[in-house]
N, C-alpha and C positions, 0 to 999 in steps of 0.2 A: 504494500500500500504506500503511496507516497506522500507526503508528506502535507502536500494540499490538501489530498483527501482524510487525512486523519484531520487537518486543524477544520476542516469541513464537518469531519464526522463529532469532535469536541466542540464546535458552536450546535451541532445539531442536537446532539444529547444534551448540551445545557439547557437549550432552549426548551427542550421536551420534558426534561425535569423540573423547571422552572413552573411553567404553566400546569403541573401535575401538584408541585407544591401551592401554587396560590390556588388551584381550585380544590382542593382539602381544606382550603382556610375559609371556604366559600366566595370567593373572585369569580367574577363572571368570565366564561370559556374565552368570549372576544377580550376582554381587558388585559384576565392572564397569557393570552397569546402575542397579545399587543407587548405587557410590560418582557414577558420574554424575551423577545426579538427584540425589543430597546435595548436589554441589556447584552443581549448579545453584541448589539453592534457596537455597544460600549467598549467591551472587552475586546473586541478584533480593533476596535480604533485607536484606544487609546494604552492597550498592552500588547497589540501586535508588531509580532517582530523580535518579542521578547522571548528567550529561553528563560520556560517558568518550570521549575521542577513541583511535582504537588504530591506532597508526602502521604502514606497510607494511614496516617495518624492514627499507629498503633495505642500512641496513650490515650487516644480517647476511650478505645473500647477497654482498655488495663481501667481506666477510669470508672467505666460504668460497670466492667467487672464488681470494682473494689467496692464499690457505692452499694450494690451486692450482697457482696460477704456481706459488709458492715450491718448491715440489715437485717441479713441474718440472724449474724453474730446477736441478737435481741433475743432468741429463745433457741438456737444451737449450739451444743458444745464445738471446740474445736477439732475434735472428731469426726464429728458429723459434718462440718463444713469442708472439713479435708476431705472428706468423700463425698459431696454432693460437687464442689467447683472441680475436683481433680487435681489437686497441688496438695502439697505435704503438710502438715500440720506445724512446721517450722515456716513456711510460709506465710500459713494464715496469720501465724506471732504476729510473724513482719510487717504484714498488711493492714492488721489491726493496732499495731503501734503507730505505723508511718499513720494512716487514718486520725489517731486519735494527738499527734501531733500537728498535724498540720489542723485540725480543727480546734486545738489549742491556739495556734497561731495566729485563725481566723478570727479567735474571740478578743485575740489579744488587741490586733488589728482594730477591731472595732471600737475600743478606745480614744484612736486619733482621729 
């Protein structure tokens, strides 16, 4: 495939998910088609040309893992969340500390 046609095939898929996202929000089919295609032409105009690399943003989904556990973690032993997520029970430690630090952080945070 060359090159054109994939950056053809990436404004097309945007465009198509774009207009799939605002009509789940309830946006009218003509308006989300419309605001799709504006942004499309946005992004060929004023980022075309550019080498954009676009990450598989494994921390998001580590994230909503973790969000998860934590939730679990509310009426499961670590036992049982080692074998319900599939990672060791030295992980879930880890998970549940790093969690409960960083939302110490958060609180601390909200001080200033």
């Amino acid at each position: 495939m060359s090159m054109a046609e994939r950056r053809a095939e990436l404004l097309q898929d945007m465009v198509e998910q774009t207009k799939t996202f605002l009509s789940d929000f309830g946006v009218a089919e003509p308006v989300a088609e419309q605001a799709a295609a504006g942004l499309a032409d946005y992004l060929a105009e004023h980022w075309g040309g550019q080498v954009i690399s676009i990450p598989k943003d494994q921390a998001y989904k580590l994230a909503a893992r973790d969000r998860e556990v934590v939730e679990a973690a509310r009426t499961m032993s670590i036992a049982g969340l080692a074998a319900r997520f599939g990672i060791c029970e030295r992980a879930i430690r880890r998970l549940l500390k790093r969690a409960s630090a960083r939302a110490t952080l958060d609180s601390q945070l909200d001080l200033f």
